[in-house]
Each structure stands twice: as C-alpha cells, then as structure tokens.
C-alpha positions as a Markdown table, in Angstrom:
| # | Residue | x | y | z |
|---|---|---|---|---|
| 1 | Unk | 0.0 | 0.0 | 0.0 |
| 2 | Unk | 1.3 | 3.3 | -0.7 |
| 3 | Unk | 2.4 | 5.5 | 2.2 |
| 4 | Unk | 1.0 | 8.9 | -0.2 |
| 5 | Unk | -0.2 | 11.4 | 2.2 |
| 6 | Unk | -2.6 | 14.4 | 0.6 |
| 7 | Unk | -1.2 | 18.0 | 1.2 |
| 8 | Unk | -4.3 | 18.7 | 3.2 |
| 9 | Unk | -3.4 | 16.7 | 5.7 |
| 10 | Unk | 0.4 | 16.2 | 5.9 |
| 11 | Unk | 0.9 | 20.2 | 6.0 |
| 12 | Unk | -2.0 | 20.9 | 8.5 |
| 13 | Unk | -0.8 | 23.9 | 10.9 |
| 14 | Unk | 0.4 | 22.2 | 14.5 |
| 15 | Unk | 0.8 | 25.4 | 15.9 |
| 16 | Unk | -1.4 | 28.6 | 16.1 |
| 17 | Unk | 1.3 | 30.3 | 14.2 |
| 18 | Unk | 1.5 | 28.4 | 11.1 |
| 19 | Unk | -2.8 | 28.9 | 10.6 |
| 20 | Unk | -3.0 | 30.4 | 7.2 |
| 21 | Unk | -4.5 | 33.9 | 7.2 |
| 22 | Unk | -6.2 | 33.9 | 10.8 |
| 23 | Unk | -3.8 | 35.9 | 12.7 |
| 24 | Unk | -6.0 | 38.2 | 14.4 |
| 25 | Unk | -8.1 | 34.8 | 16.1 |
| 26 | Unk | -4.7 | 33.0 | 16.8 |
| 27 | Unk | -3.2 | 36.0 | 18.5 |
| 28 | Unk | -6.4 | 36.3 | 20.5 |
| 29 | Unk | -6.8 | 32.6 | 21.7 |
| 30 | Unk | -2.9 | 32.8 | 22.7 |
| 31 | Unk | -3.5 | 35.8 | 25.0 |
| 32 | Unk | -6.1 | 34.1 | 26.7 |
| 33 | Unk | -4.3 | 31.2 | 27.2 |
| 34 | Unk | -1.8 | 33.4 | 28.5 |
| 35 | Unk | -3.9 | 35.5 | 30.7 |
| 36 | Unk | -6.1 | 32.3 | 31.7 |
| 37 | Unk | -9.2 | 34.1 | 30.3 |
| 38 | Unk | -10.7 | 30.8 | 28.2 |
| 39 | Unk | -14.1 | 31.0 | 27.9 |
| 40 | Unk | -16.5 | 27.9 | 28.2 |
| 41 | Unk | -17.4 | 28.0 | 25.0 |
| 42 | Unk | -16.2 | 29.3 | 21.4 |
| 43 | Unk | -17.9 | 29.6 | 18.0 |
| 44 | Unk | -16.1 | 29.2 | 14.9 |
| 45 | Unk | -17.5 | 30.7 | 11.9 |
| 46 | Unk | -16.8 | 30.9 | 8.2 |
| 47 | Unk | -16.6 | 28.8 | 5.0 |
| 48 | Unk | -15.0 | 25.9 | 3.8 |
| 49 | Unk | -11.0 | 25.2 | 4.2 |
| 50 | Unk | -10.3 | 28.4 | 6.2 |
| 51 | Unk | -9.1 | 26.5 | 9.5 |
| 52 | Unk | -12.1 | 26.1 | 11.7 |
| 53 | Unk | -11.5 | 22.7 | 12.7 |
| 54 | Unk | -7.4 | 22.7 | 12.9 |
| 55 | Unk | -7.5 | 26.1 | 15.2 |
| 56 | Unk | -10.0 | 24.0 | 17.2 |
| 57 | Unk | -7.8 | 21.7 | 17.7 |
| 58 | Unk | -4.5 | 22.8 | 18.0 |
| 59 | Unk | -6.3 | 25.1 | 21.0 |
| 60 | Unk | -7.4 | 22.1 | 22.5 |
| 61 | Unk | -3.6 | 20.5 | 22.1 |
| 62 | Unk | -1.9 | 23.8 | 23.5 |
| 63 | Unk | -4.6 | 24.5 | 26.6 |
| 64 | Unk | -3.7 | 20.8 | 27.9 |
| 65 | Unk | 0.2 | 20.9 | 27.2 |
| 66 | Unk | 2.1 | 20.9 | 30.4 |
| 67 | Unk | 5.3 | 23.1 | 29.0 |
| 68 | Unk | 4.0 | 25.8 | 26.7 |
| 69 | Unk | 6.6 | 27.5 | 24.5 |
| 70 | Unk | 6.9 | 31.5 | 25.1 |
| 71 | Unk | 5.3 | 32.1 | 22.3 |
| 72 | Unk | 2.6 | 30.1 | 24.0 |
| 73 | Unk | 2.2 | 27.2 | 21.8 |
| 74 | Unk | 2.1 | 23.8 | 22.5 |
| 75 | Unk | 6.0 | 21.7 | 23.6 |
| 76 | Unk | 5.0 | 18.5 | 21.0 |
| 77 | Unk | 7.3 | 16.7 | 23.9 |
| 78 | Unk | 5.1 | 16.2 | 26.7 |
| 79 | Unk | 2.7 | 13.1 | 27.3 |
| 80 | Unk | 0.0 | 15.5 | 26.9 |
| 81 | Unk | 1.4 | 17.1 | 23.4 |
| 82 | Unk | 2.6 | 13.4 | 22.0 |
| 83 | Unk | -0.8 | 11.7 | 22.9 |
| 84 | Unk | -2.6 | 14.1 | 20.8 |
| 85 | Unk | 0.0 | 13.8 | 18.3 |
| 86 | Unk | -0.6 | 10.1 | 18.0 |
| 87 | Unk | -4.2 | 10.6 | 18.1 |
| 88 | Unk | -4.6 | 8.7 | 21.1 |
| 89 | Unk | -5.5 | 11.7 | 23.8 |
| 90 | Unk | -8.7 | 11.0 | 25.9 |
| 91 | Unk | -8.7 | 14.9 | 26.8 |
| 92 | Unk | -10.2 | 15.5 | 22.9 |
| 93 | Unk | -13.5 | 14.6 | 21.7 |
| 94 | Unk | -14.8 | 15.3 | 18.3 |
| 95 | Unk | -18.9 | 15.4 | 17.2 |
| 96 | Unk | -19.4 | 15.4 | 14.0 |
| 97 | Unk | -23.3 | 16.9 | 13.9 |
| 98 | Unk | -23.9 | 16.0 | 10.3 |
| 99 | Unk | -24.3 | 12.2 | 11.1 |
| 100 | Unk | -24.5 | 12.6 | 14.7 |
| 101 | Unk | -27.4 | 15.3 | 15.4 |
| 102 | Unk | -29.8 | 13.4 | 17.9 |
| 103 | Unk | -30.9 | 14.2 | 21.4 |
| 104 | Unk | -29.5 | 10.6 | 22.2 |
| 105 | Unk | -26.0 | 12.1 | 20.9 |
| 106 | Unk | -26.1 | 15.1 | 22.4 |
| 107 | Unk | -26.8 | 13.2 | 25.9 |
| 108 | Unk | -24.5 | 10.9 | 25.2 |
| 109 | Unk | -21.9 | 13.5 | 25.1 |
| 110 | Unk | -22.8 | 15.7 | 28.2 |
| 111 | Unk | -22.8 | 12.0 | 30.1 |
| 112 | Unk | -19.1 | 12.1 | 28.9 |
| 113 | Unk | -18.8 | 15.7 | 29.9 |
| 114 | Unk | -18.9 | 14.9 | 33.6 |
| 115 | Unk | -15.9 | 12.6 | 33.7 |
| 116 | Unk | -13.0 | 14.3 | 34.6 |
| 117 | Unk | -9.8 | 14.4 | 32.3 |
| 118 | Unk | -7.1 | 11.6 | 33.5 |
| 119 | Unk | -4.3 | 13.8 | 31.4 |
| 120 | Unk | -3.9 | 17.1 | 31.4 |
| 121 | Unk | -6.6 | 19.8 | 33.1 |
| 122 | Unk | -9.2 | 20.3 | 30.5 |
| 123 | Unk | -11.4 | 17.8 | 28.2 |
| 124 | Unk | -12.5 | 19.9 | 25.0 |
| 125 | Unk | -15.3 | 18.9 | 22.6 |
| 126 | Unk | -15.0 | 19.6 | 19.1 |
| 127 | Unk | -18.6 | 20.0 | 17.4 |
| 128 | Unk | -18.0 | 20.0 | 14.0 |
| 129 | Unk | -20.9 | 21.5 | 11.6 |
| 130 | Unk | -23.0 | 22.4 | 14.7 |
| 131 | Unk | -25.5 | 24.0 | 12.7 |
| 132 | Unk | -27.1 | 20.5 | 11.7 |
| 133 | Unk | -28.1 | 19.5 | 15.2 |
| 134 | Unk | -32.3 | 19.4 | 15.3 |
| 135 | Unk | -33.8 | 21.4 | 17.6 |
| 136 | Unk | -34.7 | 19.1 | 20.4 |
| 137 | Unk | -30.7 | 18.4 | 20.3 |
| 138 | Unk | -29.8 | 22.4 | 20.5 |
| 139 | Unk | -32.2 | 22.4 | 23.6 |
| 140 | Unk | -31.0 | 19.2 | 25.1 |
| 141 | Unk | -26.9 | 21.0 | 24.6 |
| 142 | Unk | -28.2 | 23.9 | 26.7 |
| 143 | Unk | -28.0 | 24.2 | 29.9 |
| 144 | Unk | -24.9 | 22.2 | 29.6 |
| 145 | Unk | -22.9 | 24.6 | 27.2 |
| 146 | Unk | -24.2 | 27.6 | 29.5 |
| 147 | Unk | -22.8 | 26.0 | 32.8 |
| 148 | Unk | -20.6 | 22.9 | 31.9 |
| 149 | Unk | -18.0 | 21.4 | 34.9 |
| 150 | Unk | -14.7 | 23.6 | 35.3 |
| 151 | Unk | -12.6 | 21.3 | 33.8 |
| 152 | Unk | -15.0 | 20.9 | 30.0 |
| 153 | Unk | -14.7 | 23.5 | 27.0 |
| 154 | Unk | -16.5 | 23.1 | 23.9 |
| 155 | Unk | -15.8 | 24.5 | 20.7 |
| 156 | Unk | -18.6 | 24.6 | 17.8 |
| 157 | Unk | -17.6 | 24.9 | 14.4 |
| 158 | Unk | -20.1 | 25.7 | 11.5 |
| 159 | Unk | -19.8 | 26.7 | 8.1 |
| 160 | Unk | -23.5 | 28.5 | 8.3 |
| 161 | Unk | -24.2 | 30.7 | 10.9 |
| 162 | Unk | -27.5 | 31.8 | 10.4 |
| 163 | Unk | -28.8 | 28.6 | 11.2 |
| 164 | Unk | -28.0 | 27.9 | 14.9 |
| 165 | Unk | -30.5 | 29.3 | 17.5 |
| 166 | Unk | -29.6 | 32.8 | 19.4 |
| 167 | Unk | -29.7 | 30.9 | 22.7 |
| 168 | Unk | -26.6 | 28.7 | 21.8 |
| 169 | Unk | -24.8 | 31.8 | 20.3 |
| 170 | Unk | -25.7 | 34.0 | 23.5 |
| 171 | Unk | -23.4 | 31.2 | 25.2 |
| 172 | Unk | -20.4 | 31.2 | 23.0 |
| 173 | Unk | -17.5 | 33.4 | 22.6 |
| 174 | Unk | -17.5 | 33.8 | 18.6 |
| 175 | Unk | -14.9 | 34.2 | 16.1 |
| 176 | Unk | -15.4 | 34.6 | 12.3 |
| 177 | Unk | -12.9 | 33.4 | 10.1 |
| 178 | Unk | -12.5 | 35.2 | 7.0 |
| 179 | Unk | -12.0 | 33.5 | 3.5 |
| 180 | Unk | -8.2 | 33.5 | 3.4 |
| 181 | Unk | -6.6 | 36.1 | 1.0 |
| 182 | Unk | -4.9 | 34.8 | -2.3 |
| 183 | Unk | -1.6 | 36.3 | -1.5 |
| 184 | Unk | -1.8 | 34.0 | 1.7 |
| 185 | Unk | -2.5 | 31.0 | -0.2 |
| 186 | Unk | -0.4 | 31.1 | -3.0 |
| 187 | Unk | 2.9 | 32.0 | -0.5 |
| 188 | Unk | 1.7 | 28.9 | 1.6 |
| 189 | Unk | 1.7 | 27.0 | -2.0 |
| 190 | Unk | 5.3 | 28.2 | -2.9 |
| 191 | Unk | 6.5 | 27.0 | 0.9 |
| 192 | Unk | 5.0 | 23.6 | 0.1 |
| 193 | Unk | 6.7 | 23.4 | -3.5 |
| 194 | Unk | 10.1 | 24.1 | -1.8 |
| 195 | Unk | 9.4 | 21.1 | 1.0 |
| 196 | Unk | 8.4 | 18.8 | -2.2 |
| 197 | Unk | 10.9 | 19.6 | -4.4 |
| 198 | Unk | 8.6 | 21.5 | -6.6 |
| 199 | Unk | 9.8 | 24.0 | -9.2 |
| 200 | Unk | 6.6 | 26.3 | -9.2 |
| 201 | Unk | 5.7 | 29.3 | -11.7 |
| 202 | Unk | 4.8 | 32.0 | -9.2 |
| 203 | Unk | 1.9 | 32.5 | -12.1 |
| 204 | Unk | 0.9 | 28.9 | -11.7 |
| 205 | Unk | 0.4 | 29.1 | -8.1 |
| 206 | Unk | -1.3 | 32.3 | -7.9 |
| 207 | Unk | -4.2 | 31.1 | -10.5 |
| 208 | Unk | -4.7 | 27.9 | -8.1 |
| 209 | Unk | -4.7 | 30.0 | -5.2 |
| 210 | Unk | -7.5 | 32.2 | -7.4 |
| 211 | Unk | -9.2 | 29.1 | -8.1 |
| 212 | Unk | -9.9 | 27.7 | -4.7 |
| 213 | Unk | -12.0 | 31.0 | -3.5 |
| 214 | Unk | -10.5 | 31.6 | -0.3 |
| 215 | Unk | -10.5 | 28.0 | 1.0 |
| 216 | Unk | -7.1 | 26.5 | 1.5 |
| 217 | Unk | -8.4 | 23.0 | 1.9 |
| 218 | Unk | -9.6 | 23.3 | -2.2 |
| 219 | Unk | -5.7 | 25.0 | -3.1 |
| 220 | Unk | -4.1 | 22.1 | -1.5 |
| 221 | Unk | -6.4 | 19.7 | -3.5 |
| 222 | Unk | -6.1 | 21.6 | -6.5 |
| 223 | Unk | -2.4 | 21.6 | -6.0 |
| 224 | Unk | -2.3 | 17.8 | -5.7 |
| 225 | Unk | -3.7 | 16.9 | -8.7 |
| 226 | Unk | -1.4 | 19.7 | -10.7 |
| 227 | Unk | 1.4 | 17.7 | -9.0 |
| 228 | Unk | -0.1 | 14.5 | -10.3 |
| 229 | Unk | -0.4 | 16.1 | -13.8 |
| 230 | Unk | 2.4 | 17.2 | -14.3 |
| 231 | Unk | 5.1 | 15.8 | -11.7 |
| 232 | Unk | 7.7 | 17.9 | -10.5 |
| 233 | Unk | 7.4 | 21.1 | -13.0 |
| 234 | Unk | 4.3 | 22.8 | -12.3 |
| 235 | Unk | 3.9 | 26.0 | -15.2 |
| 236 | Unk | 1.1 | 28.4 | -16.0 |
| 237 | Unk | 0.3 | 26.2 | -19.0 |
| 238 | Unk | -0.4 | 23.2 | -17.3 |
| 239 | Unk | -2.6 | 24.5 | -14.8 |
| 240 | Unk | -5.0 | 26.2 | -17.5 |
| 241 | Unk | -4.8 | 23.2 | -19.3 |
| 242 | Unk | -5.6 | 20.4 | -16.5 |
| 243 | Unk | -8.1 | 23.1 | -14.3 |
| 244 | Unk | -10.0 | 23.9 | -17.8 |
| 245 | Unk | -9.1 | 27.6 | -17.4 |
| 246 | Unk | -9.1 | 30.9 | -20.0 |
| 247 | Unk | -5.9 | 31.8 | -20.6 |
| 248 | Unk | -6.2 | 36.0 | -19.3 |
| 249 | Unk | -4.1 | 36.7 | -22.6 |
| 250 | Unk | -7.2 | 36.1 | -24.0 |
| 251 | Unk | -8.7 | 39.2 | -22.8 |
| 252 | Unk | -5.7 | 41.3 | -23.4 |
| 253 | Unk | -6.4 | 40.4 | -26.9 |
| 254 | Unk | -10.1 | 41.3 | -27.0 |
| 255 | Unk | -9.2 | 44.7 | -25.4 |
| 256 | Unk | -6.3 | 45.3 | -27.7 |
| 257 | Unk | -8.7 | 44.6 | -30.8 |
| 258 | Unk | -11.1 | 47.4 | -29.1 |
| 259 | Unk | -8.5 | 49.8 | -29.0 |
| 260 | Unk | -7.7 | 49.4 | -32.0 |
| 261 | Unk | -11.8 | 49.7 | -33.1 |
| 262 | Unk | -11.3 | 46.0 | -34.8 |
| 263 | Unk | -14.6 | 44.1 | -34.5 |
| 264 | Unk | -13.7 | 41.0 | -36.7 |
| 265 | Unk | -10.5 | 40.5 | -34.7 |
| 266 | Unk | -12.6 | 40.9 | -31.8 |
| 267 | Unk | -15.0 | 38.3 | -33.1 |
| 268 | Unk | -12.3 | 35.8 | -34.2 |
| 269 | Unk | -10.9 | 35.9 | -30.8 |
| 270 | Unk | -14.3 | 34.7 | -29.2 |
| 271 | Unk | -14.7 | 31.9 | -32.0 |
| 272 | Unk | -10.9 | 30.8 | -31.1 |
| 273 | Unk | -12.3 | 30.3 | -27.3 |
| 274 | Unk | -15.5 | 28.7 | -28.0 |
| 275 | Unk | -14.3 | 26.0 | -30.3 |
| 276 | Unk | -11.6 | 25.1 | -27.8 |
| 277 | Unk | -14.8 | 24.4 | -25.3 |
| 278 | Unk | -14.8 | 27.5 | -23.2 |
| 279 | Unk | -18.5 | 28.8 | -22.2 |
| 280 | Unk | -18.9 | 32.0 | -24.0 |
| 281 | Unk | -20.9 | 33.4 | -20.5 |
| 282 | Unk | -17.7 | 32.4 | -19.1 |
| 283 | Unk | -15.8 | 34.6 | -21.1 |
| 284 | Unk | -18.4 | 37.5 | -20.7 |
| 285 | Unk | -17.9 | 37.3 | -17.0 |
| 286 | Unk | -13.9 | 37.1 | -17.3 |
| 287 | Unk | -14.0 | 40.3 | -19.8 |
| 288 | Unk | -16.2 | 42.4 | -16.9 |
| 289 | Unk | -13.2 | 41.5 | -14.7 |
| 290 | Unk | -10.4 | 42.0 | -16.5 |
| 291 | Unk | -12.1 | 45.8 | -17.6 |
| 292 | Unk | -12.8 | 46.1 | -13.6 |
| 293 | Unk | -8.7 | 45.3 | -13.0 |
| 294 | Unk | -8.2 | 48.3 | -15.4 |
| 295 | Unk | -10.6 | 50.3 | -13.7 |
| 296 | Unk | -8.6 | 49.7 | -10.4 |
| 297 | Unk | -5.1 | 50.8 | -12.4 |
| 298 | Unk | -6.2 | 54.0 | -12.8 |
| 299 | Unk | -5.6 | 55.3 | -9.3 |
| 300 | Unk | -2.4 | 53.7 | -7.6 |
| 301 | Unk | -4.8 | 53.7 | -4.4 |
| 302 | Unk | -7.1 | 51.1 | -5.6 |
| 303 | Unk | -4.1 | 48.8 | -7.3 |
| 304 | Unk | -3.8 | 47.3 | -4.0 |
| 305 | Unk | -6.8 | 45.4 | -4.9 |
| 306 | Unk | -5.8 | 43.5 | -7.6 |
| 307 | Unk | -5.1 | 39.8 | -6.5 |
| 308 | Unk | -2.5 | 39.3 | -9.0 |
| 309 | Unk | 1.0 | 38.7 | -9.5 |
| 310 | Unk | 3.2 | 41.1 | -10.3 |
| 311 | Unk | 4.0 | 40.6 | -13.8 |
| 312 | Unk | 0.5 | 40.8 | -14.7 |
| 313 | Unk | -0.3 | 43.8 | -12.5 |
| 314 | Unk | 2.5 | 45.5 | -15.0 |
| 315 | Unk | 0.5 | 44.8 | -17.9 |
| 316 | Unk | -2.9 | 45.5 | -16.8 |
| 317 | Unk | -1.5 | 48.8 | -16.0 |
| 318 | Unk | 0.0 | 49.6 | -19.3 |
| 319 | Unk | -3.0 | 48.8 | -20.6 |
| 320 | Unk | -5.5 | 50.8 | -19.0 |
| 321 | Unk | -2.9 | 53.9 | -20.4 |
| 322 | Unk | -5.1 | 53.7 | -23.1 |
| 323 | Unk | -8.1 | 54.0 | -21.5 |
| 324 | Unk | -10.5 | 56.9 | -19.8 |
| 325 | Unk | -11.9 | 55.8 | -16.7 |
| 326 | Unk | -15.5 | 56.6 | -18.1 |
| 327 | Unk | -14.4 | 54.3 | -21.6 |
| 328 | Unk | -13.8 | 51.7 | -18.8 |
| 329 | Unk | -16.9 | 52.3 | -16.8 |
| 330 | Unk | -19.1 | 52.1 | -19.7 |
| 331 | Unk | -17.6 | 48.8 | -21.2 |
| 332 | Unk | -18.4 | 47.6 | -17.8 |
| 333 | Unk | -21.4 | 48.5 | -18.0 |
| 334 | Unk | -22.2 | 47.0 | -21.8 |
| 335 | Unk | -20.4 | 43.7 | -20.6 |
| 336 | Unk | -22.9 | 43.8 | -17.3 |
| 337 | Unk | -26.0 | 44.2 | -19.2 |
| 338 | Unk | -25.0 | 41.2 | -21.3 |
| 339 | Unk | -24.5 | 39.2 | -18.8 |
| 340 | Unk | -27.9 | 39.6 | -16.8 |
| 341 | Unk | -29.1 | 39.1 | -20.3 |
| 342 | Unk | -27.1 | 36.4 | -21.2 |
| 343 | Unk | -29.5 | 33.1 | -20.0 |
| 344 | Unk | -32.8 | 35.1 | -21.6 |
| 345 | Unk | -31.4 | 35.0 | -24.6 |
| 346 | Unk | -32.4 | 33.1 | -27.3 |
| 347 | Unk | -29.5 | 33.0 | -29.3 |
| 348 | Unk | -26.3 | 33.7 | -26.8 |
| 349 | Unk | -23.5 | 33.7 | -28.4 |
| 350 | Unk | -25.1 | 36.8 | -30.8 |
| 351 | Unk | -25.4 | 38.5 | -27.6 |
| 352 | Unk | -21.9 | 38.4 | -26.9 |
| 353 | Unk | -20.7 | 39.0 | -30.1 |
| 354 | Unk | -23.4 | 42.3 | -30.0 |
| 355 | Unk | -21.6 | 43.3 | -26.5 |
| 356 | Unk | -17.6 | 43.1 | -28.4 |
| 357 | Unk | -18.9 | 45.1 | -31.3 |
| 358 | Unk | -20.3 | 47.3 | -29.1 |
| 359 | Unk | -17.1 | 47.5 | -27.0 |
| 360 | Unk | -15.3 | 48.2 | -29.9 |
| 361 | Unk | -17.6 | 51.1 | -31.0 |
| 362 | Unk | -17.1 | 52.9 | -28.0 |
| 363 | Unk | -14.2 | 54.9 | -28.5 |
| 364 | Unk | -15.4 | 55.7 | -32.3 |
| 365 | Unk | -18.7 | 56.6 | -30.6 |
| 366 | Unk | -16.7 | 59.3 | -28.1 |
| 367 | Unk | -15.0 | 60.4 | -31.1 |
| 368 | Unk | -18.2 | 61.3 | -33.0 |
| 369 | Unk | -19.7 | 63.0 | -29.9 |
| 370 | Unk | -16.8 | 65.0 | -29.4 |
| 371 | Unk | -17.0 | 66.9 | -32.6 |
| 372 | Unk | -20.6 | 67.4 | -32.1 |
C-alpha cells in the first residue's frame, strides 16, 4: 500500500502560528491562554477550508500541554502534546453533527462531559458543523454549554451561521474566520513546492490559489492533482490546461482589438475560445473582470486590490494607459447588461458578439460625440 499522504493533511498547521490567514483569532486565543481568560465555549465561523477545525484543535492541544513554549504554543514533547499527536489523547472529543445530530448524541456526550480528564486539566469537545443538530438536540446541549463542569470546553464549528439558534450563540464566545486572501494561499503554495521539491511558476500558483475562492483546503487539492499532472514542473500552462481555465491573454487580446476599433479581430478571438470548449458566458464574465482590474489601475490607491502577481499587474496597468476611466466604466457597464441578459437570450453567443462590437464602437462613438 502506498504510504502517499494528501497536502491537506500532511501540512495541516500544528501550531497557532503556522494557521494560514487567521492571525488576528490566533493571536487572540494565545492571549487568553496566556492570561487564563478561556471561555467555556467558542464559535467558529466561516466557509470551507479556512481553518475552523485545525485552530479547534491545536487550541485544544496547547490548553492541555504541560510546557507551553513563550510564544505560548504547544512543547509537542510532553505526554499530553505526544498523545494528541498520536491521536490517542482521551482529553479530545470530536462530534461530527452532520451524522451525529440526535438528542441521544447530544446526551451521550454531556454524560461524557462529567468525567474528569485523566491527562492534562481540561477535556475539549470539538462539534463540528453544529449547525445540523435538530432542535430538540440544540435544547438538550443547553444548559450544559451555558454551565458545563470547570474542567469541559466546547468548541462549535459551522460553516453557516444563520442557522444555529440565538440561545446557543448567546453562550459562546465567537470568532469569524475570513476566507483567506490569495496572496496567503499562494505563498503557503510556494513553501510547500520548496518542501516537495517543486519548481513552481509564481503564475501557476497564484491562479490555483484564485481558483480555490479563499478555502485553503480546495488550493491544496487543487495543487495535488497539478502535481499529479504534471510531476515535478508545475507551469502556468499546465494548470490552465488540467483546471479547464481561459488563458487571461485572451482578454488582453479582445481589449487590444477594441482599442484598436477592430470588431472582426474581436470576433475571431471569441470563435478561437468557444471552439476550444470555453463557455462564451464564461468569457463575458472574465472580460467584466479584467475591464474592472483596469478600472482599479487607474488610481495607484485602488491597485492594492488587484489579486494578482506582479507581472500581470504590470501589464494590466500599461493597458489601462489607453483608456479613460468613463471608456472603462461604460464597457463595464455594456459587458454587465450582457450578462444579466445572457440566459434570456435566445441565441447567446449573438449576444456576446453584439456586447464586443459594441465594446469596440465605443471609443469611435466618443469620437463622434466630441466633434458634435
């Protein structure tokens, strides 16, 4: 059997510091570790892949670990610390709600709660996707999550929100993970390359790191089966190819064809994507952005925003030289329209092709109105 071991799991952060893109929670869970200020209960919010479930847990390591570091994180040396490691710690309990969301589980677990730990000082329970308990469950959990035994902590983890009851939040301390910036991902990418033995375009990681939307979980999957693709050498070229993504020279094409007033380039362009099995709504969408990237070059304030490399960032801003901002505004605008339009439409790809002769019009258009 092979010993392979997806990135997901074999670079999981061990330590608060080496969560991905959470520091303002981290920094706050190690001060009140510090300052012995843990509350009874905790919350964690947010989407997908952001780290809910490994902060829960390495705060559940580092609370029980009997020689914390001075940064405060956890020794990995002591019988506490190497129980955990081995997955064999009795002081960690983990729920999964999905398949588990019955009043029997729920009492199951608070008869647990009432045993003290053997190891360590505290027994945390790890609820993940709390949100899909019923409601005779929620009610059965509270009176025990409002006033559970000194030595229990509970930590609820749930992708939506909105869906547990204000009485359980009322009772927890909650944090909100944010989706975790592309810069973030795509640097954790390029530290994972260099562990592997990876030669990694910067490019190539920062369109992964795009792709997976904020969740690292998805980057790290997306970046095994790149890896798997095309072994050791990961380039731009393959990931477009293997992820089924447009190419953004593609839309520095269409915009130079604009500039240039040239609807049958334009036109040729959009046949050349659609015959190599690219959506054409797909490319309406990706135009809108790469306009609103041009948009953002136009005041070095709002460059900041663009989630690209820098390479790129070069050439989107030496191509909005040749635009107004209103030019911009109003292809925006035209490409908008098409695209709340676009599944309406009877005959789709016409629409598009109406929205790049239109684009190209434009600055002939301003032209004409000028010498009115």
């Amino acid at each position: 059997m092979s010993d392979y071991i997806v990135s997901a799991r074999k670079y999981r952060p061990q330590t608060f510091d080496t969560v991905v893109g959470q520091h303002s929670i981290t920094t706050t869970l190690k001060n009140a570790i510090k300052q012995k200020h843990l509350a009874q209960a905790f919350l964690f919010c947010g989407s997908r892949g952001v780290g809910k479930t490994t902060t829960a847990r390495i705060l559940a390591k580092t609370i029980n670990c009997f020689n914390l570091t001075e940064q405060i994180e956890a020794c990995d040396q002591c019988d506490s610390c190497k129980s955990f490691n081995e997955g064999a710690s009795l002081n960690v309990y983990e729920l999964d709600a999905a398949s588990n969301n019955s009043v029997d589980d729920i009492r199951n677990l608070i008869d647990q709660v009432r045993i003290s730990p053997q190891l360590g000082t505290h027994k945390v329970y790890i609820i993940d996707e709390v949100h899909m308990l019923s409601s005779q469950a929620f009610n059965a959990f509270l009176k025990t999550l409002e006033e559970p035994p000194a030595h229990a902590i509970f930590i609820l983890a749930t992708t939506e929100k909105h869906k547990i009851i204000p009485t359980i939040l009322s009772r927890c301390q909650i944090f909100d993970f944010s989706r975790i910036q592309v810069k973030d991902i795509s640097t954790h990418l390029a530290y994972i390359s260099s562990k592997e033995g990876i030669d990694s375009d910067p490019e190539a990681l920062h369109l992964i790191a795009q792709k997976a939307d904020g969740a690292l979980r998805d980057a790290l999957s997306i970046f095994d089966q790149i890896v798997t693709f095309c072994g050791n050498q990961i380039t731009y070229k393959a990931v477009i190819d293997n992820l089924n993504i447009l190419d953004y020279e593609y839309y520095f094409k269409v915009v130079e064809s604009v500039l240039k007033n040239d609807i049958p380039a334009s036109l040729i362009i959009l046949n050349d994507i659609i015959q190599n099995g690219f959506d054409a709504h797909l490319f309406l969408v990706g135009l809108a952005e790469h306009y609103r990237n041009l948009l953002l070059c136009k005041d070095k304030r709002s460059v900041a925003l663009l989630e690209v490399v820098e390479t790129v960032q070069n050439k989107y801003s030496q191509q909005a030289e040749n635009f107004y901002p209103f030019e911009i505004q109003e292809s925006i605008s035209i490409l908008n329209k098409a695209d709340l339009d676009y599944k309406q439409s009877k005959n789709q790809r016409l629409l598009v092709e109406l929205a790049l002769m239109q684009l190209c019009s434009l600055k002939e258009e301003q032209n004409e109105k000028k010498k009115d």
